[in-house]
N, C-alpha and C positions, 0 to 999 in steps of 0.2 A: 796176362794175355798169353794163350799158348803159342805156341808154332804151327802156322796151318797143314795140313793134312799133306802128305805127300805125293804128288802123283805116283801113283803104280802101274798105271800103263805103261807097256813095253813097247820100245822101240825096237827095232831092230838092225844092226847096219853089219856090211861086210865088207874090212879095206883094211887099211894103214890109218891109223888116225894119229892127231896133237892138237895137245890141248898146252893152251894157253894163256894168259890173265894179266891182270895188274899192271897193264903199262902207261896207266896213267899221262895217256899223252896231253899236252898241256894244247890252251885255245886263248891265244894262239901260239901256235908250236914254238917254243925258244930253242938254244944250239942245243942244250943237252937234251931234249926233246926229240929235236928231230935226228940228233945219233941213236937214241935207244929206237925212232923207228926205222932207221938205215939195218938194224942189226937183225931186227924181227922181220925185215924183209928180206936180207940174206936170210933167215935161215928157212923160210915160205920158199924161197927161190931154191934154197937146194933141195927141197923135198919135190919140186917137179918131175913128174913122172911117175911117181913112187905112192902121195898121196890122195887118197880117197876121200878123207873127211877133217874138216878145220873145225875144231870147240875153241871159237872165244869166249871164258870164262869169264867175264864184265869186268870193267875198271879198264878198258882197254882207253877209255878216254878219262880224263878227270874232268872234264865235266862234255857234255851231247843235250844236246835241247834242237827238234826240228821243228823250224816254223814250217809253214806251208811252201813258203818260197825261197826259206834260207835256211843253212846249216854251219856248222862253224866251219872257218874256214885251212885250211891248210891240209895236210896228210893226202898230199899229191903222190906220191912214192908208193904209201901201203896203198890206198885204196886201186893204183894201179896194177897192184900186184892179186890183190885181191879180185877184182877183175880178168885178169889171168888165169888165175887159178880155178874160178868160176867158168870161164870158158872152155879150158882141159877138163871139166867134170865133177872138179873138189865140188863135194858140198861144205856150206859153211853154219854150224850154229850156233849165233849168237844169243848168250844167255848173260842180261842186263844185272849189270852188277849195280853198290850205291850209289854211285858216281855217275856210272852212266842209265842210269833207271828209267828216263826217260827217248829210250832209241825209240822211234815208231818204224815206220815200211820204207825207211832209206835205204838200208841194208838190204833190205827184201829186193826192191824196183832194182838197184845197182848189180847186187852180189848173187842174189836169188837165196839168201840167208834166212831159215828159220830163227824166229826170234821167239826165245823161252822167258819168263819171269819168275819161273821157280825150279827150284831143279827137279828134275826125272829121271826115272830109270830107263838103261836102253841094255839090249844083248850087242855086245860087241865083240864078236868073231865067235860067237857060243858061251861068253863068258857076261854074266849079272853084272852092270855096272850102275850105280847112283851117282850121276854127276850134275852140275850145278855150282856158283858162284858161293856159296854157302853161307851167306850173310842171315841172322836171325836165325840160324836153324841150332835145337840144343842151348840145353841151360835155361835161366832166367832173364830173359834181356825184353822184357815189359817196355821201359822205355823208347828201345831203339824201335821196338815192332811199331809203337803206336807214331813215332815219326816216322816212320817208312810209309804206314798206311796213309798217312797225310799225305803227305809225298805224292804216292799213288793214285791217291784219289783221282777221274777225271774234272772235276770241277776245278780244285787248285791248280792242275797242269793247266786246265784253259786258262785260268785268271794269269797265272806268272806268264803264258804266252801273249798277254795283251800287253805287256813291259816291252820297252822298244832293245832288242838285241843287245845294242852296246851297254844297256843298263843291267837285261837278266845277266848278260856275260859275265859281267864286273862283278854281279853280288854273289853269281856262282864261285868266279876266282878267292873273291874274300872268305866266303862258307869251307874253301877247302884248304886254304893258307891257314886259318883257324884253326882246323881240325886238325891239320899234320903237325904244329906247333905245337896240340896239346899233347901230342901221343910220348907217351913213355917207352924210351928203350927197352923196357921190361915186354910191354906189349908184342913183341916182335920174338919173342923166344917161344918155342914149342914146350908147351906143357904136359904131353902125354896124358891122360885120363881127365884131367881140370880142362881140358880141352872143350869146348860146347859143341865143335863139329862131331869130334871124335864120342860123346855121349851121347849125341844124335844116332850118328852111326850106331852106337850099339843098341840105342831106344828100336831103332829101326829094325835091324838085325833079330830081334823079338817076334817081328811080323811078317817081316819080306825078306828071302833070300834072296841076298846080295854079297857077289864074289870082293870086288871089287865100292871105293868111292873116290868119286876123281872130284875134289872142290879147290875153291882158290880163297879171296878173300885176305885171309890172314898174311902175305906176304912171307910165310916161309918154307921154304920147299923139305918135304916131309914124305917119307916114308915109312909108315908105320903098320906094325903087325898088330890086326885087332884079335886072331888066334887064326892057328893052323889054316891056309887058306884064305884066308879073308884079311884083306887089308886098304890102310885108308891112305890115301895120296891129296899133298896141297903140291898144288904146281908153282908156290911161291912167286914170284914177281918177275915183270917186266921191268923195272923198277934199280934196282939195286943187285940183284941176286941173277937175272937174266937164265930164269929156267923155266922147265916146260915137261908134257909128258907127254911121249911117245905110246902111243898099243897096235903092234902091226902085227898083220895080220898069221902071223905063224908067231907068235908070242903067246908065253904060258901066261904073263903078268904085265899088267904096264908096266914101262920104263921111266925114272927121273929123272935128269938129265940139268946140270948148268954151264955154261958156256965162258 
C-alpha cells in the first residue's frame, strides 16, 4: 500500500507562526502531565502579541475521542489559553496526529481551529512550506497504513463510540502503555537519509517545489539540510525534548528551538 497523494493546494498565510507536536497529554492529566502543559502554555503566553498562527502538529493528546456530549476531561489551562489566543486573532491548525486521529469540530466550535488529516502544503511568508504530522508518509510502512485506515474508517469510529467512555478510555490508555513499552531507544535517534520522512521529502521534491518541510511525529527535533536551500524540520516533542518551530515573519528559514 502506497502513501496517499499529497495535497498540493496552497495555502497561503502571513504572520509569525509555531509549530508544535507530541505532547502527549495524558486522559486523564497526571502531575507530569500537567507540568508539560504548564510549560506549553507559558511559552503560547509569551508569544502574545507577537503571534499570528498556531500549527498543532497532533499527538498533542495521547489519546482524544469526542462523544457528542463528552470529551475528555482535564486541560483546563491550555485550552484557556488557547481561547485567548483565538480571541487576539491567532489562528490555530490542527493537524490530527495517531494518537489523537480522532479530533472532530471540538477544536473548531471552541478555538475556531482548522483541522487537517494529512499534511499540506502552504506559502508562508513567500516561502513553499509542506507541513503535517508526518505519520505514514515515505518508505514501506504497509502495515501501519492499513491500521490507520481502519482506524479511520467512519464505521469503526461510530462502533468504538457506542463503548461507554470509561471503557473506550481505559482500552485507549492500555493500546498506548503498550506501544511506548515496545519502542526501542534505537527508534528515537535521527537517521538522516534511512529517514521515511526525510525520503518522502525528497520523493516529493521530484514534483512540487517545496522550500521548506515542518513534520513532527518522530519525537526528535531535527534540522536537516536536504541541499542548498531546502530543508527538512521535525519539531521533536512535547514530551521529553520540550521543542518547537518558530517561522516569523521577517525570517529567511524556520527556527528550531528547545527549551
Amino acid at each position: 500500500m502506497k502513501n496517499s497523494a499529497p495535497n498540493t493546494q496552497v495555502m497561503t498565510l502571513h504572520g509569525n507562526c509555531l509549530f508544535v507536536s507530541d505532547a502527549h497529554f495524558r486522559t486523564p492529566p497526571d502531575e507530569a502531565s500537567e507540568e508539560r502543559e504548564q510549560k506549553l502554555v507559558q511559552l503560547l503566553r509569551s508569544q502574545e502579541g507577537e503571534l499570528q498562527h498556531l500549527f498543532l502538529l497532533g499527538d498533542i493528546f495521547d489519546y482524544w475521542f469526542e462523544y457528542r456530549d463528552v470529551v475528555p476531561k482535564g486541560y483546563v489551562t491550555l485550552f484557556a489559553c488557547l481561547k485567548e489566543l483565538h480571541t487576539q486573532g491567532v489562528q490555530i491548525y490542527y493537524f490530527t496526529g495517531n494518537h489523537d486521529m480522532w479530533v472532530e469540530d471540538y477544536f473548531t466550535q471552541m478555538f475556531g481551529a482548522e483541522i487537517y488529516r494529512e499534511a499540506r502544503l502552504f506559502d508562508i511568508n513567500g516561502h513553499r512550506c509542506f507541513v503535517g504530522h508526518g505519520d505514514g508518509l515515505g518508505g514501506n510502512q504497509r502495515k501501519y497504513l492499513i491500521i490507520k485506515r481502519i482506524l479511520n474508517c467512519r464505521f469503526n469510529w461510530w462502533l468504538y463510540g457506542m463503548l461507554h467512555p470509561r471503557q473506550s478510555f481505559a482500552i485507549a490508555r492500555f493500546c498506548s502503555q503498550s506501544s511506548r513499552e515496545s519502542h526501542d531507544e534505537r527508534m528515537f535517534v535521527f537517521r538522516g537519509e534511512d529517514e521515511y520522512q526525510v525520503q518522502f521529502a525528497r520523493e516529493l521534491l521530484q514534483t512540487t517545489e517545496v522550500e521548506f518541510f515542518i513534520f513532527a511525529h518522530r519525537h526528535i527535533p531535527t534540522r536537516y539540510e536536504l541541499a542548498p536551500g531546502y530543508l527538512f524540520f521535525n519539531t521533536g516533542d512535547w514530551l521529553e525534548n520540550f521543542s518547537y518551530v518558530t517561522f516569523g515573519a521577517e525570517d529567511k528559514e524556520p527556527n528550531l528551538h528547545t527549551i
